[in-house]
HTML snippet that shows the backbone in 3Dmol.js (N, CA, C, O; Angstrom):
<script src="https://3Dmol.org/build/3Dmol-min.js"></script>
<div id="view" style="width:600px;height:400px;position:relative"></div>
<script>
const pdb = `
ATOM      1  N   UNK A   1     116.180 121.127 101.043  1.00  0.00           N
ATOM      2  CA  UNK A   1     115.792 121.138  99.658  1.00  0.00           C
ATOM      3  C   UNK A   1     114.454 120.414  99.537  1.00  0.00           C
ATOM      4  O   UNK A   1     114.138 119.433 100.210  1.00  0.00           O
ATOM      5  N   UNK A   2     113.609 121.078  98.490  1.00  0.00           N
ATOM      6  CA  UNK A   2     112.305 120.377  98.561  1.00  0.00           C
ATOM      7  C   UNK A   2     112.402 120.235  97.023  1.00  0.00           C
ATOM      8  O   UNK A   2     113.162 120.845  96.271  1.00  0.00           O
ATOM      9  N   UNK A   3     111.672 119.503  96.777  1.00  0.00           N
ATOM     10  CA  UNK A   3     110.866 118.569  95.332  1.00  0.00           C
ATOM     11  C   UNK A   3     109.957 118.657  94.780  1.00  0.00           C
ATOM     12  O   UNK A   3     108.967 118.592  95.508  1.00  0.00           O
ATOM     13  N   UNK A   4     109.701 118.818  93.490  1.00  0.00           N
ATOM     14  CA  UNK A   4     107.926 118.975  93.308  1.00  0.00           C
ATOM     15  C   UNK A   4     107.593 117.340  92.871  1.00  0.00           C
ATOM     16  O   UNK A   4     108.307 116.579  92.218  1.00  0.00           O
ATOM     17  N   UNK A   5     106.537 117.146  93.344  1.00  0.00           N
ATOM     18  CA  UNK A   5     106.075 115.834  93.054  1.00  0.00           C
ATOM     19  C   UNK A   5     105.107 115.758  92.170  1.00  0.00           C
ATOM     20  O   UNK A   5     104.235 116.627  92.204  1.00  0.00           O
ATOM     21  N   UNK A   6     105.042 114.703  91.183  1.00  0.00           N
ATOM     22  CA  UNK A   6     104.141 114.642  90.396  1.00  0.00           C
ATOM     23  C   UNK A   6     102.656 114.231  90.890  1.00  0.00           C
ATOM     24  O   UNK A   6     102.562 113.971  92.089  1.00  0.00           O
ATOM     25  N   UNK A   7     101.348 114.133  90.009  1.00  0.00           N
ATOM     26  CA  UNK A   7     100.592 113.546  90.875  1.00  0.00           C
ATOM     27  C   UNK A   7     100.869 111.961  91.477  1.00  0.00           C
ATOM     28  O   UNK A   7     100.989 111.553  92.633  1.00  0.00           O
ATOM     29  N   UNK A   8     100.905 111.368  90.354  1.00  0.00           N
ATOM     30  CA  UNK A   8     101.314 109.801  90.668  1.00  0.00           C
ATOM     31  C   UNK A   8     102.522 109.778  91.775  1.00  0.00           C
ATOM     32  O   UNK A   8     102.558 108.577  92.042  1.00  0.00           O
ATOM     33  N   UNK A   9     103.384 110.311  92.458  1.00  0.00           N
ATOM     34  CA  UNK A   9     104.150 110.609  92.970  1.00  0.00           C
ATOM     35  C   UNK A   9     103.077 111.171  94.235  1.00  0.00           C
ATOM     36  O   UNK A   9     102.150 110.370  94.355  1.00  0.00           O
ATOM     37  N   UNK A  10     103.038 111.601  94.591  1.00  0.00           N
ATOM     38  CA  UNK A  10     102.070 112.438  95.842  1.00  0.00           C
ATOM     39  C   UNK A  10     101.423 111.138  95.966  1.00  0.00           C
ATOM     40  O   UNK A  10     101.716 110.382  96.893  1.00  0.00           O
ATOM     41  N   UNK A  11     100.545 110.834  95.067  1.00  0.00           N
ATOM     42  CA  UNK A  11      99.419 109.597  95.463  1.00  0.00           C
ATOM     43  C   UNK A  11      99.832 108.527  96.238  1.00  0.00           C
ATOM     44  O   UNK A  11      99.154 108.172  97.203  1.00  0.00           O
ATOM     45  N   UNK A  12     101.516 107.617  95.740  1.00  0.00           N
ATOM     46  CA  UNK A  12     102.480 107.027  96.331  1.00  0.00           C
ATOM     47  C   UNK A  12     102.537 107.400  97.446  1.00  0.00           C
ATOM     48  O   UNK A  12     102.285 106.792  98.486  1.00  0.00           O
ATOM     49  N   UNK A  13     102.978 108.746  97.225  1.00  0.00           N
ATOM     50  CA  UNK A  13     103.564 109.023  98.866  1.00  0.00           C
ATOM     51  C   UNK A  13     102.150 109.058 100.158  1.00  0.00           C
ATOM     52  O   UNK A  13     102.438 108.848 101.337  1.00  0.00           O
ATOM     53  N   UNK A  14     100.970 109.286  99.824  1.00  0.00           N
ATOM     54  CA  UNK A  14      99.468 109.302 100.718  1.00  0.00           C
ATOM     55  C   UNK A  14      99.783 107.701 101.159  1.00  0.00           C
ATOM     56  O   UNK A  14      99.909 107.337 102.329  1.00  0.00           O
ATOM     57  N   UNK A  15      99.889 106.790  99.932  1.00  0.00           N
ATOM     58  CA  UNK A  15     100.215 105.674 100.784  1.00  0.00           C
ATOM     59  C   UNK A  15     100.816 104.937 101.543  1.00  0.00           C
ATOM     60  O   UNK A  15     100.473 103.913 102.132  1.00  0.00           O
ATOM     61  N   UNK A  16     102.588 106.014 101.482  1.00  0.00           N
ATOM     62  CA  UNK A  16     103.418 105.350 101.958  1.00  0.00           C
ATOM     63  C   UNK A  16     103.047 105.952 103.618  1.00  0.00           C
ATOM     64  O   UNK A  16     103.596 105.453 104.600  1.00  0.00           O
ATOM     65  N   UNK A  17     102.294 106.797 103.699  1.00  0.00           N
ATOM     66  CA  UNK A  17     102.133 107.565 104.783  1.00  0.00           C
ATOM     67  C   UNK A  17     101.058 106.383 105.997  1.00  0.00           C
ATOM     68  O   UNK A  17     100.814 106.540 107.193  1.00  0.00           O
ATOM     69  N   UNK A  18     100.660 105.319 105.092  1.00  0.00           N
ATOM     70  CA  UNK A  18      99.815 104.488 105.826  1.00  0.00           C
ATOM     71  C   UNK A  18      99.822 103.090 106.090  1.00  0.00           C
ATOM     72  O   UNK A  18      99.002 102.309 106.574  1.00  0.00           O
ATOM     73  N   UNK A  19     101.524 102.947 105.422  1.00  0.00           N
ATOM     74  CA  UNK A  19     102.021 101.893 105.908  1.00  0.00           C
ATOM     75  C   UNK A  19     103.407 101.725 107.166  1.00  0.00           C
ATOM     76  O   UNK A  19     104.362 102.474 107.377  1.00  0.00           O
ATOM     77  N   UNK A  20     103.018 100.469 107.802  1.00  0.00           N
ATOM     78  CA  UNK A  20     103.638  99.914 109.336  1.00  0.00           C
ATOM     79  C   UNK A  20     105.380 100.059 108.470  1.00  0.00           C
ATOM     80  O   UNK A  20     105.619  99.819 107.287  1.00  0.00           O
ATOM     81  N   UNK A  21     106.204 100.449 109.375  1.00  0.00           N
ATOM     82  CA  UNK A  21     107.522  99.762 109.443  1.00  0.00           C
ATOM     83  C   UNK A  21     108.368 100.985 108.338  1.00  0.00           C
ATOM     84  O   UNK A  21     107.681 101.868 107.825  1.00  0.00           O
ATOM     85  N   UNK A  22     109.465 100.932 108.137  1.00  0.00           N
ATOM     86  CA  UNK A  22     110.366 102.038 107.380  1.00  0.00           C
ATOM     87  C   UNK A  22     110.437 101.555 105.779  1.00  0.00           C
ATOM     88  O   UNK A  22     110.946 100.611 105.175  1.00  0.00           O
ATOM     89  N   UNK A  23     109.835 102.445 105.514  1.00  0.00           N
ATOM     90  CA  UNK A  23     109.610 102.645 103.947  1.00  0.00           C
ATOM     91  C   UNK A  23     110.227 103.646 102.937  1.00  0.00           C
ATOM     92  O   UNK A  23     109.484 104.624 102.865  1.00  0.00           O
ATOM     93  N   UNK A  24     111.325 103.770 102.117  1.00  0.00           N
ATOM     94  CA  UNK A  24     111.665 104.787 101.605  1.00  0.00           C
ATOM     95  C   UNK A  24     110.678 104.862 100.488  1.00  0.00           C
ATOM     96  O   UNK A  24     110.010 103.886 100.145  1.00  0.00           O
ATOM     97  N   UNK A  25     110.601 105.985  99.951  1.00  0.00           N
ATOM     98  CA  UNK A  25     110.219 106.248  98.404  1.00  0.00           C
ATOM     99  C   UNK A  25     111.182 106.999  97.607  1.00  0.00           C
ATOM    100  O   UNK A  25     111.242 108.155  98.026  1.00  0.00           O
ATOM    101  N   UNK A  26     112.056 106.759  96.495  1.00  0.00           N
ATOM    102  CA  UNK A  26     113.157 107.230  96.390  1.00  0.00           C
ATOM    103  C   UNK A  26     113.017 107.636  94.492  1.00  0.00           C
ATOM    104  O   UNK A  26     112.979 106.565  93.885  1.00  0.00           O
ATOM    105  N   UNK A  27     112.962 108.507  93.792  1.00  0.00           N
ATOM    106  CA  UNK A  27     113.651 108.865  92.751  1.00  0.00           C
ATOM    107  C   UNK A  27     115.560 108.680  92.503  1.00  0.00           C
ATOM    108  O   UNK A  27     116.535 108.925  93.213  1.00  0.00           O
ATOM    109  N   UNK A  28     115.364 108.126  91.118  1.00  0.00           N
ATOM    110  CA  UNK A  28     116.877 107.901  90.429  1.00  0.00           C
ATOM    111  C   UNK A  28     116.982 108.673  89.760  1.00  0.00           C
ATOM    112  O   UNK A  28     116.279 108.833  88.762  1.00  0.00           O
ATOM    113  N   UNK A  29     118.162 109.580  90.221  1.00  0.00           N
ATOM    114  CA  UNK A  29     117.984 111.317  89.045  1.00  0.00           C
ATOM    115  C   UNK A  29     118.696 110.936  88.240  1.00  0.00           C
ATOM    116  O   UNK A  29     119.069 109.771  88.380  1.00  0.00           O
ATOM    117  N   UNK A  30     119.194 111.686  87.085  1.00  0.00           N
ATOM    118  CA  UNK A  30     120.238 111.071  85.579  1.00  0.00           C
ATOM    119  C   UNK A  30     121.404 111.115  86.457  1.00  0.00           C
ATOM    120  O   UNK A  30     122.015 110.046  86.454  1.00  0.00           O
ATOM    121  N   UNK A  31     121.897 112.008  87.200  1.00  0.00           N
ATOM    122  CA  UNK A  31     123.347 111.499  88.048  1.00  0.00           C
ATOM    123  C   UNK A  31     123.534 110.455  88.412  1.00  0.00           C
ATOM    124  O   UNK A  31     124.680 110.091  88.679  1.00  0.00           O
ATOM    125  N   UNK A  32     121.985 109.270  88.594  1.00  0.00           N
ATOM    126  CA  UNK A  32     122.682 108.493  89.283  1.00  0.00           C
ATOM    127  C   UNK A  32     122.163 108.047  90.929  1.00  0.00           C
ATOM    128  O   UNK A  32     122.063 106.943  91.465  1.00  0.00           O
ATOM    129  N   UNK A  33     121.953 109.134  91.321  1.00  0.00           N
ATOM    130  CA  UNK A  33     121.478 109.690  92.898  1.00  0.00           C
ATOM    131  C   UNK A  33     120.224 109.650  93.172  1.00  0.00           C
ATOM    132  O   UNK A  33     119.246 110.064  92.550  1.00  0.00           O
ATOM    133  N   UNK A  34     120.370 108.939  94.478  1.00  0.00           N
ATOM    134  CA  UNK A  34     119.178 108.517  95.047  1.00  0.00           C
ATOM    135  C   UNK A  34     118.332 109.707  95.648  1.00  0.00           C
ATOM    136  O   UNK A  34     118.918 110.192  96.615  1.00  0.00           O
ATOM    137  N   UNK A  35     117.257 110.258  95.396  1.00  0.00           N
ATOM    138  CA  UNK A  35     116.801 111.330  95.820  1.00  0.00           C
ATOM    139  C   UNK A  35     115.078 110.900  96.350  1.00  0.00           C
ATOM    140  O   UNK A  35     114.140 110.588  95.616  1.00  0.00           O
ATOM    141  N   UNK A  36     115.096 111.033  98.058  1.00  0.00           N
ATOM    142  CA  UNK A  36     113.805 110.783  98.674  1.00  0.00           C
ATOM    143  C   UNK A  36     112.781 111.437  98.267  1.00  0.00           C
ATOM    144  O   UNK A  36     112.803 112.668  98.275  1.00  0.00           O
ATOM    145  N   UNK A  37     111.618 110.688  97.806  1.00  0.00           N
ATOM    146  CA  UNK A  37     110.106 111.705  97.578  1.00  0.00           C
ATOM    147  C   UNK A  37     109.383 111.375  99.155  1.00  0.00           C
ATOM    148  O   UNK A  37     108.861 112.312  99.758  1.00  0.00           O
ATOM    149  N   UNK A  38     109.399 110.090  99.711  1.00  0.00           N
ATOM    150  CA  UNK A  38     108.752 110.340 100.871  1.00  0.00           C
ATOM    151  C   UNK A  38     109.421 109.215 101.804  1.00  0.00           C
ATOM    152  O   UNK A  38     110.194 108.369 101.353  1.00  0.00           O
ATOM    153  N   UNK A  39     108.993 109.309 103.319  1.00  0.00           N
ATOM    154  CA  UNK A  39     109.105 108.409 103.869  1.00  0.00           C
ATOM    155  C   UNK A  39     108.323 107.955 104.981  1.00  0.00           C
ATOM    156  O   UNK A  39     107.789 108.877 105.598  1.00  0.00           O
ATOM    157  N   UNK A  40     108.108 106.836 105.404  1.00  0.00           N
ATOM    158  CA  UNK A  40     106.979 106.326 106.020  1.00  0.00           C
ATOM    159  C   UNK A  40     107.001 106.841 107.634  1.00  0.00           C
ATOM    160  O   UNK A  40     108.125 106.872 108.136  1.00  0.00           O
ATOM    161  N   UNK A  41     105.903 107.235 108.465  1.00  0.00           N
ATOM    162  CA  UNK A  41     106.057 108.057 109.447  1.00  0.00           C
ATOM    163  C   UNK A  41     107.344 107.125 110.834  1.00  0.00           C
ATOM    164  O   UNK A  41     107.967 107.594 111.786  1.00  0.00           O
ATOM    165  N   UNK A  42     107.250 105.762 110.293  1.00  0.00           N
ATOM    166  CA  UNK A  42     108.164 104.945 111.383  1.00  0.00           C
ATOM    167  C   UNK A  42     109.729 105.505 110.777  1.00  0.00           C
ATOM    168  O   UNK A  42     110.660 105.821 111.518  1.00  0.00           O
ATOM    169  N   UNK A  43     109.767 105.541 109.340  1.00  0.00           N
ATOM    170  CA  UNK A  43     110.992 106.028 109.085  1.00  0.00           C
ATOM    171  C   UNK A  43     111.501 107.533 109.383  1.00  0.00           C
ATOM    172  O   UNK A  43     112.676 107.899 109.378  1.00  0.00           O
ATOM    173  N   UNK A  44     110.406 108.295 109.634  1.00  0.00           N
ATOM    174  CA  UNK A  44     110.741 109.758 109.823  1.00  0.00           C
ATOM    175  C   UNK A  44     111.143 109.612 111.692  1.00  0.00           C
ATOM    176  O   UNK A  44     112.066 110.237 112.214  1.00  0.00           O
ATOM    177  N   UNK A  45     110.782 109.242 111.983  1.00  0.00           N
ATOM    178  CA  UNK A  45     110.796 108.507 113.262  1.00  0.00           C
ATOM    179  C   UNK A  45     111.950 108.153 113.597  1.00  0.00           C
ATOM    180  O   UNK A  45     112.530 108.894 114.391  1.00  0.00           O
ATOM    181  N   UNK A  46     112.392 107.385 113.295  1.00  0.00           N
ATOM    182  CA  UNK A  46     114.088 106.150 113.764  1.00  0.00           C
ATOM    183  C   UNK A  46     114.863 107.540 112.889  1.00  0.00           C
ATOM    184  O   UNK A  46     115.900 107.949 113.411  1.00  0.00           O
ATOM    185  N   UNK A  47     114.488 108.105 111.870  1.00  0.00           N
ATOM    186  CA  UNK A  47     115.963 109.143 111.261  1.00  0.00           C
ATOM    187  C   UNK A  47     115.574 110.582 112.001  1.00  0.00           C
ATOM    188  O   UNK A  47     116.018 111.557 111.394  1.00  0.00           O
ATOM    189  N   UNK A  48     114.809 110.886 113.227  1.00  0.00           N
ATOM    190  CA  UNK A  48     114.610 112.199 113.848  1.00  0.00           C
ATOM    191  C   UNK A  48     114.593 113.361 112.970  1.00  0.00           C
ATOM    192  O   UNK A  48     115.030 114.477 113.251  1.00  0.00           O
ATOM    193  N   UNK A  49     114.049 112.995 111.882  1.00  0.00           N
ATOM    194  CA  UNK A  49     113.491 114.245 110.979  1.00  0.00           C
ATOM    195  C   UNK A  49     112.296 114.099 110.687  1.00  0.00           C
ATOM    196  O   UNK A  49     111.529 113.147 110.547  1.00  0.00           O
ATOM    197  N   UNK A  50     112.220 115.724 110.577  1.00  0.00           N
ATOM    198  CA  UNK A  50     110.480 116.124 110.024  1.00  0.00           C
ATOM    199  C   UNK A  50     110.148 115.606 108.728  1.00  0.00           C
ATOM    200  O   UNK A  50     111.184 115.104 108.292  1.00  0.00           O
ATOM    201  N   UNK A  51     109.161 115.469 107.844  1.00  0.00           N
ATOM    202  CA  UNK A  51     108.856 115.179 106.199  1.00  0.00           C
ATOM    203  C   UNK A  51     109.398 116.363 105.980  1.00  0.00           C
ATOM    204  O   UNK A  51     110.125 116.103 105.021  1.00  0.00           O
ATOM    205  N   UNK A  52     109.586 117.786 106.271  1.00  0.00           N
ATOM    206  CA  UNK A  52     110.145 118.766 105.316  1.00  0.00           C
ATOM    207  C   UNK A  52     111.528 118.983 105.572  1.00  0.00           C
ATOM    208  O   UNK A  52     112.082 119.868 104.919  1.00  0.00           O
ATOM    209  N   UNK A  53     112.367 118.152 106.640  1.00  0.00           N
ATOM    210  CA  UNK A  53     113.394 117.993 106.135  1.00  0.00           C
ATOM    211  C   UNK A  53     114.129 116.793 105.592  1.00  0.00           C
ATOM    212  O   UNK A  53     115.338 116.791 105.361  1.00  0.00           O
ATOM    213  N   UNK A  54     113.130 115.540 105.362  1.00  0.00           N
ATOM    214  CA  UNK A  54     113.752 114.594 104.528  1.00  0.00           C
ATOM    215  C   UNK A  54     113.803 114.722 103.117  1.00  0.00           C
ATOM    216  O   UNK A  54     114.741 114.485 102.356  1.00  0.00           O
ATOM    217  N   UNK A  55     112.274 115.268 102.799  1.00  0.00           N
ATOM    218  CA  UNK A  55     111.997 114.986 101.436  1.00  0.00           C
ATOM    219  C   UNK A  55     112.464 116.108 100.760  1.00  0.00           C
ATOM    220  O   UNK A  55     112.282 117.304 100.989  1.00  0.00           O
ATOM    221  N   UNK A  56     113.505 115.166  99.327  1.00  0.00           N
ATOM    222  CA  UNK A  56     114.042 115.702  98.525  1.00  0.00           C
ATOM    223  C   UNK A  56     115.602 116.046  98.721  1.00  0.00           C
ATOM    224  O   UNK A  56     116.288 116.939  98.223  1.00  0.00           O
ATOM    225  N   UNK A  57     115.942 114.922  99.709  1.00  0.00           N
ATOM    226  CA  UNK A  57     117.217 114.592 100.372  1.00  0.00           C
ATOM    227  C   UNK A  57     118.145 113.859  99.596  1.00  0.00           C
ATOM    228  O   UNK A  57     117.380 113.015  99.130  1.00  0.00           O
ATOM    229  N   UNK A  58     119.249 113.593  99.135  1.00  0.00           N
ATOM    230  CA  UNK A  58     119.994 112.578  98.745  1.00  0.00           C
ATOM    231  C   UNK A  58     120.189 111.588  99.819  1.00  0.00           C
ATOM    232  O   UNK A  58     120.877 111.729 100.830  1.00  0.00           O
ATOM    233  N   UNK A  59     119.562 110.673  99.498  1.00  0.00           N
ATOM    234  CA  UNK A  59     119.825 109.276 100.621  1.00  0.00           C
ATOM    235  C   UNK A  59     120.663 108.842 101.224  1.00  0.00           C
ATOM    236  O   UNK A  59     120.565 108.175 102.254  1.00  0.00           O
ATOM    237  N   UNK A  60     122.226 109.369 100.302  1.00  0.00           N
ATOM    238  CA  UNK A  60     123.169 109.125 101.299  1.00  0.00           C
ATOM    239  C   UNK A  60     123.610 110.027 102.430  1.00  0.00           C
ATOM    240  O   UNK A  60     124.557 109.750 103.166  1.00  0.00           O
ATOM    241  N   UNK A  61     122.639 111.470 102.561  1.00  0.00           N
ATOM    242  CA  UNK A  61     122.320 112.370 103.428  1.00  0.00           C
ATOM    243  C   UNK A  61     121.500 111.820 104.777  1.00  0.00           C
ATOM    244  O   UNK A  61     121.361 112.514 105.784  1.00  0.00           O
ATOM    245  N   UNK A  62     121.064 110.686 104.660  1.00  0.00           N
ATOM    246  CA  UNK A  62     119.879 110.065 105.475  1.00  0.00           C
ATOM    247  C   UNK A  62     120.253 109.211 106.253  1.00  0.00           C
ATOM    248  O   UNK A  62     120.177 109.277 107.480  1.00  0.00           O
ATOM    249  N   UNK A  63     120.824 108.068 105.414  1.00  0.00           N
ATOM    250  CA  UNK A  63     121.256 106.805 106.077  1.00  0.00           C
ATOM    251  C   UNK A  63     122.828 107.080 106.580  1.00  0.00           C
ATOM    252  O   UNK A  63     123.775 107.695 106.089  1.00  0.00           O
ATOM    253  N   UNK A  64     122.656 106.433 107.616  1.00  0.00           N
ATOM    254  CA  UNK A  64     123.824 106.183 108.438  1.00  0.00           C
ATOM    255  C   UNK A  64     124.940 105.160 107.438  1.00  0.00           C
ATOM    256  O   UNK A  64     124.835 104.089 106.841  1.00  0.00           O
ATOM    257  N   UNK A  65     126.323 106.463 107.720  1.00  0.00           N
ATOM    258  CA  UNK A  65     127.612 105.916 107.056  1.00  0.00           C
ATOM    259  C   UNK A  65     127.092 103.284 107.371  1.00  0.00           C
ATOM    260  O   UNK A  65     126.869 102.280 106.695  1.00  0.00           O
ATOM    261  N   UNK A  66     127.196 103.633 108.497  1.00  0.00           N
ATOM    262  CA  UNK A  66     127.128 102.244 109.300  1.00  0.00           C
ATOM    263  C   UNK A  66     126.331 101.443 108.663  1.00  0.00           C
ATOM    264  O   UNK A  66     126.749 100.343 108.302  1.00  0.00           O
ATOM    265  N   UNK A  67     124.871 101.896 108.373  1.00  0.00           N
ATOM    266  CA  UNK A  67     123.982 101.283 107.811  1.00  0.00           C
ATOM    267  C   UNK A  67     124.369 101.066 106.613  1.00  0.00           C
ATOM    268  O   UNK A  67     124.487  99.853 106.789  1.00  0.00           O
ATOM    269  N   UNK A  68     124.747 101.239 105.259  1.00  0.00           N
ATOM    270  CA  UNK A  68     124.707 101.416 104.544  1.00  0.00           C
ATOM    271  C   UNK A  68     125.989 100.415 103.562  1.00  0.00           C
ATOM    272  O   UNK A  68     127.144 100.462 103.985  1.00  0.00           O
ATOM    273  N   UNK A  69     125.782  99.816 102.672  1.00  0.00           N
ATOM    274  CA  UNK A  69     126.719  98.701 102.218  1.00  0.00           C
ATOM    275  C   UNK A  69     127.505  99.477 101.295  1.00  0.00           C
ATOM    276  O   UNK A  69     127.322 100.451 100.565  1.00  0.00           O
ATOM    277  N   UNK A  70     128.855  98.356 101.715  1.00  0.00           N
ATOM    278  CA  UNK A  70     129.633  99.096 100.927  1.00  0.00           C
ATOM    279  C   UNK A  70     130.200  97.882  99.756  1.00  0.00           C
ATOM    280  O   UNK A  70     130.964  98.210  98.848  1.00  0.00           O
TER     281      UNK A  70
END
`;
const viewer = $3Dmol.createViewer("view");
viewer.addModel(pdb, "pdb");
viewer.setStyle({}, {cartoon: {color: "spectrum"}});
viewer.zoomTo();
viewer.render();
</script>
């Protein structure tokens, strides 16, 4: 699933693209749900996905059951 991003949204994401270490960028839809606009190339990295198959992911699609607090 993909996303349209706004500009201010895209612009975010150019930067998240140029920072060190795992970075989500995440929209809160009215459900509730965490939905990825981007993620930083170390994070596309450690989760073995491409940017066109993260973005526009529900986060709990992403993160590991393990990782993740309960």
């Amino acid at each position: 699933m993909t996303t349209s991003l706004t500009p201010q949204e895209r612009a975010l994401a150019a930067i998240y693209d140029q920072i060190p270490g795992i970075v989500f960028y995440i929209r809160v839809e009215e459900d509730g749900q965490f939905r990825l606009l981007s993620v930083t190339p170390t994070g596309l990295e450690t989760a073995g996905l491409t940017r066109q198959q993260i973005e526009g992911l529900p986060l709990q699609d992403v993160i590991p059951p393990a990782a993740r607090r309960t």
